[in-house]
C-alpha positions in Angstrom: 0.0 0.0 0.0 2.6 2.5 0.6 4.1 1.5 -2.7 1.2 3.0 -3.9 1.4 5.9 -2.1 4.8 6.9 -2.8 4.1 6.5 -6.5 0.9 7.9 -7.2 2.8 11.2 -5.0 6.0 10.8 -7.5 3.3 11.1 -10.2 1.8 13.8 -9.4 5.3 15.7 -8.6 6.5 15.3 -11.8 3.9 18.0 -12.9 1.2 18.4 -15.1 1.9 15.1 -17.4 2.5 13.2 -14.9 -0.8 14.4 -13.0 -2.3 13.6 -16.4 -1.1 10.2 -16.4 -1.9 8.9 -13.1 -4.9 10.7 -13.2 -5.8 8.7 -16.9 -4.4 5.6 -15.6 -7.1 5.5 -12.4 -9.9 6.4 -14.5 -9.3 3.5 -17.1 -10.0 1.1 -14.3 -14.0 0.1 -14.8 -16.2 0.8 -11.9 -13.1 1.8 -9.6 -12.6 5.1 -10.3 -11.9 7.3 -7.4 -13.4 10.4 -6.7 -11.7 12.8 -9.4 -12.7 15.7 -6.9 -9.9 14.2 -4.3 -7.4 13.7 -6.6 -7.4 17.3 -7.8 -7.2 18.5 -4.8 -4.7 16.3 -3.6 -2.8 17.1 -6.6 -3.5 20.8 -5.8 -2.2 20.4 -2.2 1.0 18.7 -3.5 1.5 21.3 -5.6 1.4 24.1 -3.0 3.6 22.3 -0.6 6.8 22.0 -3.7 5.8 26.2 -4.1 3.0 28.7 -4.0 0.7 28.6 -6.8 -2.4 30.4 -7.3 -6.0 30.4 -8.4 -4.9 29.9 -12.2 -2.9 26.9 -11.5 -5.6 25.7 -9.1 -8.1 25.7 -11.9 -5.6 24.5 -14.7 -5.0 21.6 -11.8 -8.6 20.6 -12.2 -8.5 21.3 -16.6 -5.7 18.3 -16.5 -7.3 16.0 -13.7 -10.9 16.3 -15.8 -9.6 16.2 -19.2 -7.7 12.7 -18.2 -11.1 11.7 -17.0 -12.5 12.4 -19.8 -10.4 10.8 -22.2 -10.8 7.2 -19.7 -14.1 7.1 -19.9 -14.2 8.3 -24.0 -12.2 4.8 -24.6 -14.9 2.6 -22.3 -17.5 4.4 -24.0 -15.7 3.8 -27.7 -15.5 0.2 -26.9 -18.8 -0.4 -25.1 -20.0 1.3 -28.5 -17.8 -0.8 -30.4 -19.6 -4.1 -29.2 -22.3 -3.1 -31.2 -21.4 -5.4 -33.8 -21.6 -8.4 -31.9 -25.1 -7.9 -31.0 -28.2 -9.6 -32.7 -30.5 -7.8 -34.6 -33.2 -7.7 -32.1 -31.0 -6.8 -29.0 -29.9 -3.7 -31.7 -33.2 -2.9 -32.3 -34.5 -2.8 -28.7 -31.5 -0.2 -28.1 -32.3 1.7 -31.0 -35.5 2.5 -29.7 -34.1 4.2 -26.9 -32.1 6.7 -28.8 -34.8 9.2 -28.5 -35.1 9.0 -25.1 -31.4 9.4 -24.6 -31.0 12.4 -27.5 -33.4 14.2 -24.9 -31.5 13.3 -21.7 -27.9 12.0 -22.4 -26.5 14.9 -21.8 -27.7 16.1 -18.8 -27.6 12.7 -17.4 -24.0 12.8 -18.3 -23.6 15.7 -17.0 -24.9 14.7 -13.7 -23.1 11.7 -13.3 -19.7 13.6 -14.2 -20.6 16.1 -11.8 -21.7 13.9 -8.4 -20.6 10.7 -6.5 -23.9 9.1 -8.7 -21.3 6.0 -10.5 -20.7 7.1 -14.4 -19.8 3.5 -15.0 -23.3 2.3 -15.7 -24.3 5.6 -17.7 -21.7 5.4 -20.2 -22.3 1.7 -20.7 -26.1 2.5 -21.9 -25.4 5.7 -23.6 -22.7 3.2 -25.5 -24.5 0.7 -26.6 -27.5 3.1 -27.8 -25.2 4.4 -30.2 -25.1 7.9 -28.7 -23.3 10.9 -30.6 -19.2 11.2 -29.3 -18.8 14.7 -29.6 -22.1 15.2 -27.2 -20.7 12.8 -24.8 -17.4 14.4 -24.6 -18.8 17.5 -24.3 -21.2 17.2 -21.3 -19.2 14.3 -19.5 -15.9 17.1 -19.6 -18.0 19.9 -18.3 -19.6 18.2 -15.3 -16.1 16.8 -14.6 -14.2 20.1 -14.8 -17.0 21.3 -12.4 -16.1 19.1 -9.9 -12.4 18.9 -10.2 -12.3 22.6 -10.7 -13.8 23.2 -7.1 -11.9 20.5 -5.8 -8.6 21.8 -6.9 -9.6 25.5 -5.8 -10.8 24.2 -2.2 -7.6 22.8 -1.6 -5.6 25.9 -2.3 -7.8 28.2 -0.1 -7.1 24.9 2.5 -3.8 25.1 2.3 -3.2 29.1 2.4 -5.2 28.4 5.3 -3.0 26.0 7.2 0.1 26.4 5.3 2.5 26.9 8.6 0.8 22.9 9.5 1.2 21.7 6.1 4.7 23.0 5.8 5.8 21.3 8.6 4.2 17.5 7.9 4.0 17.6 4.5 4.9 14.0 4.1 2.4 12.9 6.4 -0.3 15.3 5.3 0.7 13.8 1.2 0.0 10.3 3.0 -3.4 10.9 4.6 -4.8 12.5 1.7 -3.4 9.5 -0.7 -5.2 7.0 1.8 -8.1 8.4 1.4 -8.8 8.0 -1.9 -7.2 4.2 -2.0 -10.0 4.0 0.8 -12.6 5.8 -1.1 -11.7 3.3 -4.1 -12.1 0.5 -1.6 -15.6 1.9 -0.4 -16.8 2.5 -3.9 -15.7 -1.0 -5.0 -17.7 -2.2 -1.6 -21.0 -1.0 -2.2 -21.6 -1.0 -6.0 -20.6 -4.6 -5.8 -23.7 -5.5 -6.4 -24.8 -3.3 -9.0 -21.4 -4.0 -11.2 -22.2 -7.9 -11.0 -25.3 -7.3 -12.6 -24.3 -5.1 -14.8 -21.8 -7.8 -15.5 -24.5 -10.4 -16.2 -27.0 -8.1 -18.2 -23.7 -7.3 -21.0 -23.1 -10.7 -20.8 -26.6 -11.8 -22.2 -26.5 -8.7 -24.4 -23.1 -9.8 -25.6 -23.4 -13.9 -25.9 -27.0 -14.3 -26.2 -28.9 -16.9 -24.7 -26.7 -20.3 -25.2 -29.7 -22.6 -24.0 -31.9 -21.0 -27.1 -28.8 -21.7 -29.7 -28.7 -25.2 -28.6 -32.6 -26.0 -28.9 
C-alpha cells in the first residue's frame, strides 16, 4: 500500500503530465474510479507544498485532472459502443428504440453523473451501446467533470493558504493521509456498487453472448 502511495505522489510531482497520467491511468479502471474531486485536490495540495501557486494553476490543476477523466471514460464508452457489432439484430433494435429517449437526456444525465458521486460507470455503458453521438458525450461528460475537479482543486488551495504553517511542517504525512483516502474511497466504492457491477456484469453478458440454452434448442 505504501508503494502505492509513494508512487501515485511521485506522479503527481512530476507536474502536469505526470498528474495527467496517473490521473488517466485510475480512470481507465471500470467501476473503480476514485473520486476525481480528491485527486485534484490532492494534486493541488502537493502542488502548493513543492511552491506557492495560485488560483490559475488551481483551476488549470482541475483542466488536466478532468480532461484525463474524460479521455478514460471516452475509450470505455468507444469500446462499449464498439460491441455493437456483436449484438443480434433484435437486442440492436431494442437499443435503437431508446435513442430518443437518450437524444433528450444524455447529456444532462451525463452531466450529472460527471458532476456527483452518482457511479458514471453504468451511464456510459447505456449511452454506449445506444449508439449515442461522441462529440455530445465528450462534451457534457468534460464539463460536469471540470465542475467538480475545478472546485476540488480550488478548495484545496484556499485549505492550504489556510493552514500552510501545519502543512509546511508534515507535509509528508499530510501527502499520506490525503493518498489513503482515496485508496480508501476506491475500496468503499468497490464495496458497495458490488452488487450493481455484478449485474451489470451479467445483463452485458446476455447482451453480448445471447442466450446459449436457445442456440442449442
Amino acid at each position: 500500500m505504501q508503494d502505492i502511495f509513494q508512487f501515485i505522489q511521485l506522479m503527481i510531482g512530476e507536474g502536469y503530465l505526470g498528474l495527467f497520467l496517473i490521473c488517466f491511468a485510475i480512470n481507465m479502471i471500470p467501476f473503480l474510479s476514485p473520486s476525481n474531486m480528491v485527486l485534484a485536490g490532492v494534486a493541488a495540495l502537493t502542488y502548493s507544498l513543492l511552491g506557492p501557486i495560485g488560483l490559475g494553476e488551481a483551476i488549470l490543476i482541475g483542466a488536466v485532472v478532468a480532461i484525463s477523466a474524460t479521455l478514460a471514460k471516452l475509450i470505455h464508452f468507444y469500446v462499449v459502443r464498439g460491441s455493437r457489432i456483436v449484438l443480434s439484430e433484435e437486442r440492436l433494435r431494442s437499443l435503437d428504440m431508446e435513442k430518443e429517449r437518450v437524444e433528450k437526456w444524455g447529456a444532462l444525465a451525463l452531466f450529472i453523473a460527471a458532476a456527483s458521486p452518482v457511479p458514471d460507470d453504468p451511464l456510459i455503458v447505456y449511452v454506449g451501446l445506444t449508439n449515442y453521438d461522441p462529440v455530445k458525450f465528450t462534451v457534457s461528460y468534460f464539463i460536469g467533470k471540470a465542475v467538480v475537479t475545478i472546485a476540488g482543486a480550488v478548495i484545496a488551495l484556499f485549505v492550504g493558504l489556510l493552514t500552510s504553517g501545519f502543512f509546511e511542517s508534515m507535509p509528508i504525512v499530510v501527502a499520506s493521509i490525503a493518498l489513503t483516502a482515496i485508496i480508501t474511497g476506491i475500496l468503499l466504492k468497490r464495496k458497495t456498487e458490488g452488487a450493481e457491477s455484478d449485474l451489470l456484469q451479467d445483463v452485458l453478458k446476455e447482451e453480448l453472448l445471447g442466450d446459449d440454452t436457445s442456440v442449442e434448442e
